[in-house]
N, C-alpha and C positions, 0 to 999 in steps of 0.2 A: 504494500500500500504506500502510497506515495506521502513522505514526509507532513505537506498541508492537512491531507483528509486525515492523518495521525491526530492533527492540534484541533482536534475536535475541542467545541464550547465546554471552558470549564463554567458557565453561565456568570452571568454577573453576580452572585452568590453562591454560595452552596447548595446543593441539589439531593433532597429526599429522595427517594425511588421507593415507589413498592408495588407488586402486583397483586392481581386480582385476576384468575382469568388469564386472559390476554389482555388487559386494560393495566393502565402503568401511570403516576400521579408522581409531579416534579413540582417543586417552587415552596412557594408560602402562602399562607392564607390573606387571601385577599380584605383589607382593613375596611373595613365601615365609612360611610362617607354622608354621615347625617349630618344635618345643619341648615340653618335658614339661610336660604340663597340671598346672594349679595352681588353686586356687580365689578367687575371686572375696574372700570371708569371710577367707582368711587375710591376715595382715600381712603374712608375708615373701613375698609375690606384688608386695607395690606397692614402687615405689624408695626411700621416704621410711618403709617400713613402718608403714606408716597406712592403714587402708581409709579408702577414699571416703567424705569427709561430702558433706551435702548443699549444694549449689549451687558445688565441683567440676566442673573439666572435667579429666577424664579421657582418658589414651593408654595407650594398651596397644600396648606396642612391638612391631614386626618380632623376629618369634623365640617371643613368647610365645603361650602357650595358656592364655586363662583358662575356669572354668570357675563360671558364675553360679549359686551355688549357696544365693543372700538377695535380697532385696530390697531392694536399696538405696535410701537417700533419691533424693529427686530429684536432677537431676544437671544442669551447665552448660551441659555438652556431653561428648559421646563421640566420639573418634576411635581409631578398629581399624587398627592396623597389623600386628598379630597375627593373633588367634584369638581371637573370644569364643562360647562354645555355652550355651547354657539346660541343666541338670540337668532330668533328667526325675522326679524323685520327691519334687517339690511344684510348687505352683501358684505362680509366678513371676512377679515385675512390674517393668519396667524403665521407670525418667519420666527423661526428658531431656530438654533445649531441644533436641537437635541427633544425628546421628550422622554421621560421618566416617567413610568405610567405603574403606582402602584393601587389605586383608586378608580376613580372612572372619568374616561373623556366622553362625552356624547354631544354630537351633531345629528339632531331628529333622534326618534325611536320607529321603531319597529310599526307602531302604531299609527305615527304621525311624524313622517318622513320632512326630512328639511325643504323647504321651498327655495329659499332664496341663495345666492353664491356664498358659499365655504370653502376656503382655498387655505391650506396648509402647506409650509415653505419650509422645509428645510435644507439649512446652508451648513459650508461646509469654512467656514472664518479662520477657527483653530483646529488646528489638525491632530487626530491623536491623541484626542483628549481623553484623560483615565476616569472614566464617570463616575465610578463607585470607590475611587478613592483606594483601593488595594493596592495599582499600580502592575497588576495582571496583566501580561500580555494582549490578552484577549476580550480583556475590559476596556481597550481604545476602540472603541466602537463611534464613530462620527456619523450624524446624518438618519438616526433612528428614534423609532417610535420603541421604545422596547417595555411592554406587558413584563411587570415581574410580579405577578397575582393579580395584576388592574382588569377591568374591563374598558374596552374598546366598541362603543355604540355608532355608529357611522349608517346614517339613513340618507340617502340623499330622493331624490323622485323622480330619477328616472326607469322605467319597468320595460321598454319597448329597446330592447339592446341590440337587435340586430332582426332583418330581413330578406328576405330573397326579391329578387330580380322578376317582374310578373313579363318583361320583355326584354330583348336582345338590342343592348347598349351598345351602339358599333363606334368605331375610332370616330375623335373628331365631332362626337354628341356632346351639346352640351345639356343636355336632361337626361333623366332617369324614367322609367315606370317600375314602380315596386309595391311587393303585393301589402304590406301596412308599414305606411310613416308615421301612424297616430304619436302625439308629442312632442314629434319633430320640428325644429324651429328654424327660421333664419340663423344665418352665424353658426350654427352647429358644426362639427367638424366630423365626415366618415367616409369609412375605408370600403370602396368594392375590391371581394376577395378577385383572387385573377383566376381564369377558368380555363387557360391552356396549360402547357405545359411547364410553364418556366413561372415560379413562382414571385418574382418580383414584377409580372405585370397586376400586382396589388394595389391600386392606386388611389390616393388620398387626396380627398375634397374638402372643400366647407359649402353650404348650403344658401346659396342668394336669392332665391326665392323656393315657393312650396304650396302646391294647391291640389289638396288632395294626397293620393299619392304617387302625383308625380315631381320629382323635384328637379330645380334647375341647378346648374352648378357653377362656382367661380370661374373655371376653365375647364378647358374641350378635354376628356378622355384622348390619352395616347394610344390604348387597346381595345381591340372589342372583348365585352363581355358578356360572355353566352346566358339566354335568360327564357331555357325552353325546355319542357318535359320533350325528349328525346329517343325514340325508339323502347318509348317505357322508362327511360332514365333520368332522371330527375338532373340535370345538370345545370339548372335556374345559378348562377353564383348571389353568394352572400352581398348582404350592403351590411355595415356596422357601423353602428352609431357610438364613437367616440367620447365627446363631450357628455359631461355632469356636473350638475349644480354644486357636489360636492366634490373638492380633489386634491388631493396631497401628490404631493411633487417636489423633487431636488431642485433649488435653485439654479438656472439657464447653465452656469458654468461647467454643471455633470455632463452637459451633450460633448463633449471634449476630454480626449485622453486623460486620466487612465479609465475614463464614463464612473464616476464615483457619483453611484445616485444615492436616494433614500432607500431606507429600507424598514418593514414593521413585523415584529417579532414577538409572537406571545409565548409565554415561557410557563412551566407551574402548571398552576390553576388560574391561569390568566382565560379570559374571555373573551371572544370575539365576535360582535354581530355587525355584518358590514356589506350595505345592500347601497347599488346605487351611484358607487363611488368612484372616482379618474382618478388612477395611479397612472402617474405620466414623470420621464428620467428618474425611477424607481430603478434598484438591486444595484449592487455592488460589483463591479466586472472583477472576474477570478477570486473573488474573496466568497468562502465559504461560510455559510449561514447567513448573505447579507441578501436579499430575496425581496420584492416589492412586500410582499406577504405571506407570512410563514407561522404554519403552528409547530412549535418547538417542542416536541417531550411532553404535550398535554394530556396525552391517554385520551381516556372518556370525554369527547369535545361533543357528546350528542346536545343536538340543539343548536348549538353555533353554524356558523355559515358566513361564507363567501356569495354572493348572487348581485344578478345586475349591475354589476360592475366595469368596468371598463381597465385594463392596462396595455401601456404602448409605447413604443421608443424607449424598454426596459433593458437593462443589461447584464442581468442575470437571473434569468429564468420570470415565472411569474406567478403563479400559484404554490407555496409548497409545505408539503404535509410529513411532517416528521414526527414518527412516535406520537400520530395523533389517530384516535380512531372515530367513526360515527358524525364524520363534518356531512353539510351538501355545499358542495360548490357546483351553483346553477348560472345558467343562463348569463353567463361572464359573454367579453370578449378582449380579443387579445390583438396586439398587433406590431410587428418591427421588433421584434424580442432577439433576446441571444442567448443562446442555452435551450437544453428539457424546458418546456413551457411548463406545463401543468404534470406535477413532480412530485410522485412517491417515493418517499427516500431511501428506506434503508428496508424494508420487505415486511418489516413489519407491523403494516399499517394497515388496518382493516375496517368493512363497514362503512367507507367512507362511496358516497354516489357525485358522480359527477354525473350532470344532466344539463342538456342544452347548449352546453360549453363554444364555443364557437373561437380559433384559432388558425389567423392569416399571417402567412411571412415568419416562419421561424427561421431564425440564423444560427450557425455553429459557431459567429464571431461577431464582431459589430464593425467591421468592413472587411476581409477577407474571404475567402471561398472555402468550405470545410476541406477536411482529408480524413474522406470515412472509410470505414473498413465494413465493407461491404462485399456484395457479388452482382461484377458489372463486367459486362461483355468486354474481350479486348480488344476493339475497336474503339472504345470508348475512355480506353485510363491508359494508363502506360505500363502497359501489363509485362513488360523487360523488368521494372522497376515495383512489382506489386509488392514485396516482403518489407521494401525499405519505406514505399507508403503505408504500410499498417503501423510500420516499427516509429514512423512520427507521427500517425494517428495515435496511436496509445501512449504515446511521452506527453500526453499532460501537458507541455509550456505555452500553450498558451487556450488551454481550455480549462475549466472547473474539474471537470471529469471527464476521463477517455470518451468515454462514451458521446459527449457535447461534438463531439467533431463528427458523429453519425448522429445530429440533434433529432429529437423526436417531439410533438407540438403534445404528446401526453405519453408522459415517461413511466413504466407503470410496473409495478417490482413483487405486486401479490395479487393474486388474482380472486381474493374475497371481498371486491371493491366492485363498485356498478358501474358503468359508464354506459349512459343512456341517449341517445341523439344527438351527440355531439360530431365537430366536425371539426378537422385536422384539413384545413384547406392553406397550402403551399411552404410545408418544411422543406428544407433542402435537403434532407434526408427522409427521416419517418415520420409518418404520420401518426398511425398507432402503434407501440413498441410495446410489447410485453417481453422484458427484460430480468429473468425470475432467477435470482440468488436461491443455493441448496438452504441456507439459514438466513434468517436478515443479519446484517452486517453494518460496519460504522459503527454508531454508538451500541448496538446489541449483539456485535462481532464475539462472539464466545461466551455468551449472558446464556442460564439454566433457563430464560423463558425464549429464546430461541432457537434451542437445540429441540422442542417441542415443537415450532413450525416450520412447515414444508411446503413452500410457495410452488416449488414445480410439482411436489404432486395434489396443491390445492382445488377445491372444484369452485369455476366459476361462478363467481356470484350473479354478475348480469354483462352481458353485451350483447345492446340490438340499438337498433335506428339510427347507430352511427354511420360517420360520411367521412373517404379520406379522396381529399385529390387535387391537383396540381406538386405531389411530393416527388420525392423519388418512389419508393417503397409506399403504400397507402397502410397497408397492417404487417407490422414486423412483427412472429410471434417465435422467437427464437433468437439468438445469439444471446446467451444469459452472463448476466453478471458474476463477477466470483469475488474473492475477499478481497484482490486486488484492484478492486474497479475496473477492470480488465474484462476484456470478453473478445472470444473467437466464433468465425463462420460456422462450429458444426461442434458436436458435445454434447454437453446435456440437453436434455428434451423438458415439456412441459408434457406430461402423462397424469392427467387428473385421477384422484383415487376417490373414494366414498367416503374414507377416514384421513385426508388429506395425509396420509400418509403412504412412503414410498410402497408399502407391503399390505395396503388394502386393494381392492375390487377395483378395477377400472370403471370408468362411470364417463361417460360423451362431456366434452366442452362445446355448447351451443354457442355460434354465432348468428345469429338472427339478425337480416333484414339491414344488412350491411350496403352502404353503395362504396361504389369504389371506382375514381376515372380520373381520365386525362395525368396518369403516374409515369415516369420518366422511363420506372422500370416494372416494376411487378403490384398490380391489385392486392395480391394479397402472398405473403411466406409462411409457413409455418413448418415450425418441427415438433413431433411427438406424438401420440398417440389419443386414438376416439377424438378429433375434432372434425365437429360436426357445423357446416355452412346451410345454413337453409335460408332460403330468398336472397342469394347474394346477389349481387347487381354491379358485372364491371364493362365496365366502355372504354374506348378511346386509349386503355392499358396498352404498353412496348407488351406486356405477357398479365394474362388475366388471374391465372391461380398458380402456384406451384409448393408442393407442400412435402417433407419428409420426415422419415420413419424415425421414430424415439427405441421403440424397443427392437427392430428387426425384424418384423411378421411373431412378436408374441402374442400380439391385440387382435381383435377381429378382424381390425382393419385400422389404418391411421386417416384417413380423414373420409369424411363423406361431404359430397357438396350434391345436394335436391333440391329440386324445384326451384331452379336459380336461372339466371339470363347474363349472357354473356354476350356484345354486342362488340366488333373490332374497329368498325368505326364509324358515330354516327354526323348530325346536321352539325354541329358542333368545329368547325373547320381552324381554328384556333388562330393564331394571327401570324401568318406564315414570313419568315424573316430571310432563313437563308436561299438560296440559287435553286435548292432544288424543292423546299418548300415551298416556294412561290410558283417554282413551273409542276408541282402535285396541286398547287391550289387547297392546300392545308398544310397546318405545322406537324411535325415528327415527333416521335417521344425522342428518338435518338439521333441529333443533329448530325452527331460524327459520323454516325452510319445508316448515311438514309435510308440502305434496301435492309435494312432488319429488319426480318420476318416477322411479323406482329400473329401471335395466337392467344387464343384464350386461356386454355387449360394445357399445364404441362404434368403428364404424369412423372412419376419417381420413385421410388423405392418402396416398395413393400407398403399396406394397397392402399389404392385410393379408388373410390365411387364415384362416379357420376350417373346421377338418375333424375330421370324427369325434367333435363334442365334443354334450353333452346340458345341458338349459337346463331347468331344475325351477323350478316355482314366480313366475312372473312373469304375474299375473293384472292387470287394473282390479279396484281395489273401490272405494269410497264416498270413501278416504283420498286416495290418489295411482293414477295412472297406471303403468302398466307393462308390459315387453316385453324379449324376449332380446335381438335384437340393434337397434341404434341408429347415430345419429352422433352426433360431440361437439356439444356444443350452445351455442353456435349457430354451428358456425365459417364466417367468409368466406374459411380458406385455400384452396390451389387441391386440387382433389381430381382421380379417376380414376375410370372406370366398372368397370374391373376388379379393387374389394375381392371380394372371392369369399368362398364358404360351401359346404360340402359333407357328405353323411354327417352333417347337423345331427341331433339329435332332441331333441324338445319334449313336457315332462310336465307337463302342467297350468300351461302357459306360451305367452303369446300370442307367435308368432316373432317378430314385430316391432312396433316401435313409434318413429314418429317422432313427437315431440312438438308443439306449435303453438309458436310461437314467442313464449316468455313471456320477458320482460328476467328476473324473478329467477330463472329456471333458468339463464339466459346467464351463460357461465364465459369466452369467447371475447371477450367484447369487442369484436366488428369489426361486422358489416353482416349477418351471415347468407347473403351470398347465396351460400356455395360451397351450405351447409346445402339450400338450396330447390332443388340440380341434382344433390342426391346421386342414388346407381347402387349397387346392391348386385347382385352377379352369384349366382346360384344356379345353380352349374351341373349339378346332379342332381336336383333340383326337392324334395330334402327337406327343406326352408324352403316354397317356395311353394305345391309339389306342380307346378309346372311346368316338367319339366328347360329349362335353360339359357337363363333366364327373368331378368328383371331387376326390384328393385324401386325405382322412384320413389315422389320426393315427389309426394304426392297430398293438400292438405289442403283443398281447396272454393275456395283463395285463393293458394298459390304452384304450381298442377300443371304439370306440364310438357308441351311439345309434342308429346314423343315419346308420350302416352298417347292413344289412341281408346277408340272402343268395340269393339277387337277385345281391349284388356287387362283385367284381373281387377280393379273396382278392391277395394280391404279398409277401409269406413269407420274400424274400431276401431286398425288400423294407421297411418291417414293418409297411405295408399299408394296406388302401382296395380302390378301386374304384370302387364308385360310380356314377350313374345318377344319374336324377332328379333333382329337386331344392333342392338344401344345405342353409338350414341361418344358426341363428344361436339362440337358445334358450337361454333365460336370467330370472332367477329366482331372480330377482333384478328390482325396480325401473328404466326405460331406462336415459339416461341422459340428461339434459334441456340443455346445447350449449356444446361448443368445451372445452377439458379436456388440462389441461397445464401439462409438466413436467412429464408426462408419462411413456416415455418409459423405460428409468430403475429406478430403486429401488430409490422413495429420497433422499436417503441418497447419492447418489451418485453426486448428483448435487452441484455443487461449492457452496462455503458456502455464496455468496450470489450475487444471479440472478438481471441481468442487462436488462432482457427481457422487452419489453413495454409490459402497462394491454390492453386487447384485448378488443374495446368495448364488453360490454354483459358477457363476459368473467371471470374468478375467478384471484385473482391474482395469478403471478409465482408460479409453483410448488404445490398451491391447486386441489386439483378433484373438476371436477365438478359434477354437478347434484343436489339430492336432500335432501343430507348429508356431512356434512365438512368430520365427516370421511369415508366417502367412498373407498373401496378397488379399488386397482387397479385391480382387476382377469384379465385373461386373457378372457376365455371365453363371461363372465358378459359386457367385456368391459368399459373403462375408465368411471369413472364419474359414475358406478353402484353402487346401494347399497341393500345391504340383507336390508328384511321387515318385519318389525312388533315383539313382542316378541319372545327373542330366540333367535333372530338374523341369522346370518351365523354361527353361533359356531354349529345349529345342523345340523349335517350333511342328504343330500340328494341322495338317489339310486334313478336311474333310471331303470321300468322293461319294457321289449319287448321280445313277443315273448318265454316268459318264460323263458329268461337270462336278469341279473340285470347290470347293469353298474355304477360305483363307478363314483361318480360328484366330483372331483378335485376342482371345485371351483363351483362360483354359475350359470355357465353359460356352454354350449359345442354346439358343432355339432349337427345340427336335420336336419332331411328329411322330405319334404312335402310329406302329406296324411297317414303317420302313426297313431298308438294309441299309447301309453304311461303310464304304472302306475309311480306316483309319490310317494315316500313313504321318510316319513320323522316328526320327532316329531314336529316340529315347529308349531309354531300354527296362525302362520300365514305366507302367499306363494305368492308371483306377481309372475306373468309370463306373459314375455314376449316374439315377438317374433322381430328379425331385417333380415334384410340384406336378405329379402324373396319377391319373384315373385307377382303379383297380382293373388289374389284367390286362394293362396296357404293355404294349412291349415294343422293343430296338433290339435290332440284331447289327453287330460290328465284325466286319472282318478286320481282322491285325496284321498283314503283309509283312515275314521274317521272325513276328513272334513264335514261342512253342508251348508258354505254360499260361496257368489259369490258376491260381489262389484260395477259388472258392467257388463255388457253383457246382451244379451236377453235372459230372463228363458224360456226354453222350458221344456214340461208337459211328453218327453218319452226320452230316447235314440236312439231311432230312429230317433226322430225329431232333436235333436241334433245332429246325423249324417249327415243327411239333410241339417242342415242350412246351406246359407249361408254368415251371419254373424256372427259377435263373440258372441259365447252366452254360459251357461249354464244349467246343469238339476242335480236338485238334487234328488238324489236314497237314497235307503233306509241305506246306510253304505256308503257313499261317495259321492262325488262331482267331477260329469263329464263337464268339460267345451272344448268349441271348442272356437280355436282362427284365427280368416280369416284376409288372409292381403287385405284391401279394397283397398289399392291403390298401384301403382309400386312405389317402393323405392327410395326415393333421394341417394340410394348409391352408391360409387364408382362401376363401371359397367354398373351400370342401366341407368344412369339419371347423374346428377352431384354430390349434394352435401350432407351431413347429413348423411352418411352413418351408426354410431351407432344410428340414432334417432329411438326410438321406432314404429313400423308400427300398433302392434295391443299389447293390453294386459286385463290383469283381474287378481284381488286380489281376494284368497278364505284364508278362517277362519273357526275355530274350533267350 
């Protein structure tokens, strides 16, 4: 862990702890604040009978009630041990270096919201100031509201925080139509979110006239912004209403190096109710804990809340929740931020509902361009140079946390928290990031009530109505944090249990009613097991879905996506800038590589579903390539024949499309050769039009053996289909339990895994089976190993039919009831078969072999043909062996579980 996040808050005092539960209580009890209200303006209010001059630090004692009724000069500092409330019958403005909040500030209540202008200034005069008088390090806190048991009441009146687009705003408009302005006023200041691809076409107005709800603007819009239900997809963009009556803000001087804004911190038992409100050059750049607004170590904050609010041109983060549980932070909006936006801290924060949330323009810096660690085509990064961009993505200097350089507009670290309708509209990274530490960590790093929670294998409290687009990534559900604030492309998984715990019952994570468009690269990622998409809705996505395996085909299945629409690209044509988006006459997700294939769904590793879902719009034209469903490209991890599809339907959309294997399409990194043995099961034929039919790689250069001339083939797909039973042949050792750290390349895995050891299991990040070094192949599948002298170094053809087929790795695609010549120097061969029917069978000739291992020897080829168990016959220049599955498969599909376990095999020799 990196030195800073060590100098974790020793608080401005000493700090109680004690749990209850999962609920946890910090601070002091908050003092009493009775007394006969007095004004602010009078003498005999102050002990010295002097009002406050300017640069003054002022107390307002325990007992009293003032009641701010002028504007005072500026001030040194303020400490509330009372009661101070803003007058509502003028426009009010308090400047301080500082607030001390042990009592209570209140501008409006809850009940009876403030009317008139509240403007709270804090400056930054003396620098470093030690407030509490210790001379602690971390007691120079400048520029804060800091709650140490106070309550914090802040009502301002505005309820109407943001809207949608009722029409399509084109460059050069100087109005709006939008579906409710109700509130909205001249002078007002708001943001339309941007609806293509590049997220700083966010663009900020103020409001010069307004009749209805359509409104005029200071100056002509630069971009058009799309404002139309679309092919069923709702891609209206945001307008957000900025300005409020009431609003704390760092004095002008923070918009400038090193951005030192304000910041509000409740700590304890401190309280915060705060509706309404403009936080504007708020948070702290690089300094940790200093956040426009933050609940610090409160535990039990039910009842309190964040809502209506407004924060923007902040620069460090904006909402955030530590060691707080049971807040609502509603109907916010955000904007021009730097950092995680809306910010679970440390994992272990629960109970808490974000709803309505709405978040434009996130940045990973407050003027530079991030360096995130990610998975992006190399066409697109400078994929010569990818180790040493991760390797200064994760040095921290000049981010809060690694992680801020792959920023995310809702950073989110437990998954027993609701986020409900919200909208992640134009991170430069992620939009929604579930980011799930093995324990929570920071200040609960090695605490007895954290070694009881289990964020990866928690079950989802709630996620539906949400919206992510113009990001990169719309929903990141994977690359998880570890105690080092650190986190890698592939590793732990999110596998929700029934008892949130790693060795309970697996139990589905619903995603409901998700939209997802115009993202630079992927709708949606996820890694781990039972996640479940229903009603998802992506458009306009470089790749609409792609999701991988947590436990390896232990689970029924790791994701399912029903009843969902996937659309490649709709009326929505975004504001096209470069040569060749201008002569496509629409913007690209990916500038650098205009003919990127754009599909919707890409399968991956051990299984995914699709059923009942419709695929609009996925044609070839002139520009790029295109096709509904896919694989990720170009992966060598180890895959299954049993992805499935069902109940598809196709509008003017070619169903499939495997691409050739171009490097700058390549996002994987590895060899390709799971890629060249992919299986796509169509078990109703409404994909192929052939029920329970499969479709293979077919490109002129990697086809597979299982294809004749009795399958379909589809040139424009790069396919064939097939009947028949498909498994999958493995000239490899099968593997003895479940494989860790799989899915991509090792090396990709954070530098060091926080994953629990799986009984039975290897630890993190080794293969299993019956070799430490065991390849990952794709085909072979995880945990395989080439056998016997030789190794895999010699290469293996496969012949049929009197054409050979090139074996990429030690494992591919086979069809039941074929023959097979194997030809290969090695001198010694397993084969096996998986993921095959009962009484399905492959017969191999071995040209030079003489012996057989295991099986029954039969005296003919005939008899050999015949059997029907696994056996052998040796001929006079080779060794014929048949291999029979005796029993149906524990794999996904069939049965439940075991899906790479070996069904039948035999080793021959030279």
């Amino acid at each position: 862990m990196r030195k800073r996040y060590r100098l974790l808050l020793s608080l401005l005092v000493p700090a109680l702890f004690f749990f209850s539960g999962r609920s946890y209580v910090a601070g002091q009890e908050k003092k009493p604040s009775a007394g006969k209200e007095t004004r602010w303006s009078d003498p005999a209010t102050w002990p010295n009978n002097k009002v406050p001059a300017a640069g003054d630090k002022v107390t307002i004692a325990a007992g009293k009630d003032v009641l701010l009724d002028v504007s005072p000069p500026a001030l040194g500092g303020l400490t509330i041990d009372g009661k101070l409330s803003f007058a509502d019958n003028k426009d009010l403005e308090l400047t301080t270096e500082w607030v001390m909040l042990h009592g209570e500030l209140e501008i409006g209540t809850e009940a009876k919201p403030h009317t008139r202008k509240a403007t709270i200034t804090l400056t930054d005069n003396v620098k470093g100031e030690d407030i509490s008088g210790t001379g602690g390090t971390n007691d120079k806190v400048d520029r804060g509201i800091m709650l140490m048991g106070g309550t914090l009441n802040l009502h301002g009146s505005t309820t109407n925080t943001w809207t949608k687009l009722s029409a399509t705003a084109n460059a050069g408009a100087t109005s709006i139509q939008v579906l409710d302005a109700k509130g909205w006023k001249v002078g007002d200041e708001i943001v339309l979110a941007s609806t293509d691809f590049d997220p700083r076409q966010a663009e900020r107005r103020t409001i010069a006239a307004i009749r209805g709800n359509t409104i005029t603007l200071d100056k002509k819009l630069d971009y058009m912004h799309f404002g139309k239900i679309t092919f069923d997809v709702d891609e209206r963009g945001e307008v957000a209403m900025l300005t409020r009556n009431v609003r704390l803000q760092a004095s002008a001087d923070a918009a400038e190096a090193p951005f030192y804004g304000g910041h509000v911190m409740a700590m304890g038992t401190s309280k915060m109710y705060v509706e309404g409100v403009e936080f504007q050059r708020m948070g702290q750049n690089l300094t940790l804990a200093r956040y426009p607004i933050h609940w610090h170590l409160v535990g039990d904050a039910k009842g309190q809340y964040i809502k209506n609010a407004s924060l923007h041109d902040t620069y460090n983060r904006c909402v955030t929740v530590h060691g707080t549980n049971f807040l609502r932070v509603e109907n916010n909006v955000t904007y021009n931020t730097v950092g995680h936006c809306f910010f679970l801290e440390d994992g272990i924060e629960h109970g808490n509902e974000f709803v309505k949330n709405l978040a434009i323009q996130i940045k990973c810096h407050t003027s530079k361009a991030c360096v995130p660690t990610n998975l992006a085509p190399n066409g697109e990064i400078d994929s010569a140079n990818r180790q040493a961009i991760r390797t200064a993505s994760m040095s921290g200097k000049d981010t809060l946390l690694p992680s801020d350089n792959t920023v995310a507009a809702f950073w989110i670290t437990n998954p027993d928290n609701s986020f409900i309708d919200n909208v992640a509209a134009g991170s430069d990274a992620n939009g929604f990031w579930f980011s799930l530490p093995e324990h929570p960590i920071g200040k609960f790093l090695g605490t007895d009530i954290a070694q009881n929670i289990w964020p990866r294998s928690t079950k989802l409290a709630g996620f539906r109505g949400n919206v992510a687009h113009s990001n990169f990534d719309g929903l990141m559900l994977d690359r998880n944090i570890n105690v080092e604030n650190v986190f890698g492309l592939a590793g732990p998984s999110y596998m929700p249990k029934d008892n949130s715990n790693p060795n309970g019952k697996s139990v589905d994570a619903l995603f409901e009613n998700f939209t997802t468009y115009k993202n630079r690269n992927g709708g949606v990622w996820s890694r781990g097991e039972r996640h479940v998409f229903r009603n998802l809705k992506s458009a306009d996505n470089a790749i609409g879905f792609t999701s991988s395996t947590g436990s390896f085909g232990d689970d029924i299945y790791t994701s399912l996506v029903e009843d969902s629409l996937f659309v490649g690209e709709t009326d929505n044509i975004g504001n096209p800038v470069t040569p060749e988006e201008k002569a496509y006459g629409r913007s690209l997700p990916k500038r650098l590589i205009p003919d990127y294939p754009i599909h919707a769904y890409e399968y991956y590793d051990y299984r995914h579903d699709v059923v009942n879902t419709t695929f609009v719009n996925f044609q070839d034209n002139k520009q790029r390539g295109s096709g509904a469903l896919s694989w990720l490209l170009y992966t060598g991890a180890g895959v299954t024949t049993e992805n499935t599809v069902t109940r598809a339907k196709f509008v003017n959309a070619k169903p499939v499309y495997l691409p050739k294997i171009d490097t700058r399409f390549d996002s994987d990194n590895r060899n390709a050769t799971a890629y060249r043995t992919l299986a796509i099961h169509d078990l109703d034929g409404s994909t192929t039009g052939i029920p329970d039919s499969y479709v293979l790689f077919h490109d002129g250069e990697n086809d597979s053996v299982a294809t004749d001339d009795t399958c379909k083939i589809q040139p424009t797909w790069n396919a064939s289909v097939c009947a028949g039973d498909i498994g999958r042949i493995q000239f490899a050792v099968g593997r003895a339990g479940p494989t860790r750290g799989a899915g991509l390349a090792l090396r990709d895995v954070a530098v060091r895994s926080t994953a629990p050891a799986r009984a039975g299991g290897p630890a993190p990040g080794a293969a299993a089976g019956r070799g430490a070094g065991a390849p990952r192949a794709g085909g072979a599948g995880p945990g395989a190993r080439a056998g016997g002298a030789g190794g895999a170094a010699q290469p293996i053809v496969l012949s049929r039919n009197g054409k050979d087929f090139k074996l990429t790795t030690n494992g591919t695609t086979v069809r039941a009831g074929t023959e097979i010549r194997v030809k290969t120097e090695r001198q010694e061969v397993p084969i096996s078969l998986v993921e095959m029917a009962k009484d399905s069978w492959v017969v191999f000739e071995l040209p030079g072999f003489t012996n057989a291992t295991s099986g029954k020897q039969q005296d003919s080829l005939d008899a050999l043909r015949k059997a029907t168990e696994t056996s052998y016959f040796k001929g006079p220049d080779a060794v014929w062996v048949k291999l029979v599955i005796p029993t149906a498969p524990k794999g996904v599909g069939r049965d439940q579980f075991g899906p790479l376990d070996t069904q039948t095999s035999i080793v021959v020799s030279r």
